[in-house]
C-alpha positions in Angstrom: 202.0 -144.4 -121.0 203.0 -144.7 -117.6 200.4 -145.2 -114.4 200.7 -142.3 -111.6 201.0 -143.6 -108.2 198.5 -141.8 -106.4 199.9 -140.0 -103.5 198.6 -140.8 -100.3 198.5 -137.7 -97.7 199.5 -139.2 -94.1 198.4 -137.0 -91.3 200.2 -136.5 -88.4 198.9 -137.2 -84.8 199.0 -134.0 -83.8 196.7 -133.5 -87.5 194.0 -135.5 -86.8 193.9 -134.3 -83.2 193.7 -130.8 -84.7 190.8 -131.9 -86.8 189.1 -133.8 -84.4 188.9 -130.9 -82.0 188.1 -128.2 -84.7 185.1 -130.3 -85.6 184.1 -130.9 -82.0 183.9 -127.4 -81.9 182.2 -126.6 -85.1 179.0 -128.8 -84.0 179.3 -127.8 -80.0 179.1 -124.4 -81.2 175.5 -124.1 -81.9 174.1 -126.4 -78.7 176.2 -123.9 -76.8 175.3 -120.5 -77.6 171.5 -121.7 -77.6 172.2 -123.2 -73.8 174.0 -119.9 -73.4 170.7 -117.6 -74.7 168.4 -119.7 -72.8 170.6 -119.5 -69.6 170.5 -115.7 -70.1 166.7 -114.9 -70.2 166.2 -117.3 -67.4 168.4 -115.1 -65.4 167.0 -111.8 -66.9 163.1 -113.3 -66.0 164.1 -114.1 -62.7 165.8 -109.8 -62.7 162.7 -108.6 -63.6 160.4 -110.6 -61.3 163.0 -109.7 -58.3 162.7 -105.7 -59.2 158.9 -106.6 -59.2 158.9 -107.8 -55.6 161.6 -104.6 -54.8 158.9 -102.5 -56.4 156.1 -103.9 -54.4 157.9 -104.1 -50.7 159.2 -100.5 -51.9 155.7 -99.4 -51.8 154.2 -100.9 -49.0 157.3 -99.3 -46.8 156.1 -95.8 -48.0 152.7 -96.7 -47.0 153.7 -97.6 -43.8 155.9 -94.9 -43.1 152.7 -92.5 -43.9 151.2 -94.6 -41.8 153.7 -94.0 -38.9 153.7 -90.4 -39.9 150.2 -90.1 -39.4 150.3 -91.7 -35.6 152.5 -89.8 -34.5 151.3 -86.4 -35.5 150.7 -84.0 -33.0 147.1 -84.0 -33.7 146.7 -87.7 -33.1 149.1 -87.4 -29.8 146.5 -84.9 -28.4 143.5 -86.8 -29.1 145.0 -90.1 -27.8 146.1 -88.2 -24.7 142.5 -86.9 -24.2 141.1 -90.1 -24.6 143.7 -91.2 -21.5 143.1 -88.1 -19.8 146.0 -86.3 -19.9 145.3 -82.1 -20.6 148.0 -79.8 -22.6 148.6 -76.8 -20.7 151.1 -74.4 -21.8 152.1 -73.0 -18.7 153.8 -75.9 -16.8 156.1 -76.5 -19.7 159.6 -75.1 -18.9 162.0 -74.4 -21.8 165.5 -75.1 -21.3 168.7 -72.9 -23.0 
């Protein structure tokens, strides 16, 4: 009986640097999409705090535009021009076409 010569495979250059970067990738892969996942709720924690703070300033404009609302009513005008004492008289205002 005759002995078989084993054959040896010889890669290529371009093989092994094939190889070599398919199983870079292959075990990158997983550090990756978790850097990727935890990148993305950082971001989407620091969304919702910022529509927090949008929220809050929201509401205090609101108040103070009821609050601006409220001073310059005509109510307020009268009794602040009382209190100066100015008097509303009807006829020495002139209206004008």
């Amino acid at each position: 009986m005759k002995k078989r010569k084993k054959k040896t495979v010889k890669f290529t250059k371009f093989e092994k640097v094939l190889f070599f970067v398919t199983a870079l990738i292959c075990v990158s892969y997983p550090f990756m999409s978790v850097f990727a996942k935890s990148t993305l709720s950082e971001i989407n924690y620091e969304v919702e705090n910022s529509k927090a703070e949008i929220e809050k300033q929201n509401k205090n404009n609101e108040s103070l535009q009821m609050k601006i609302n409220e001073l310059a009513s005509l109510e307020n005008l009268e009794s602040v021009a009382k209190k100066m004492g100015l008097s509303y008289t009807s006829n020495s205002i002139k209206i004008v076409e």
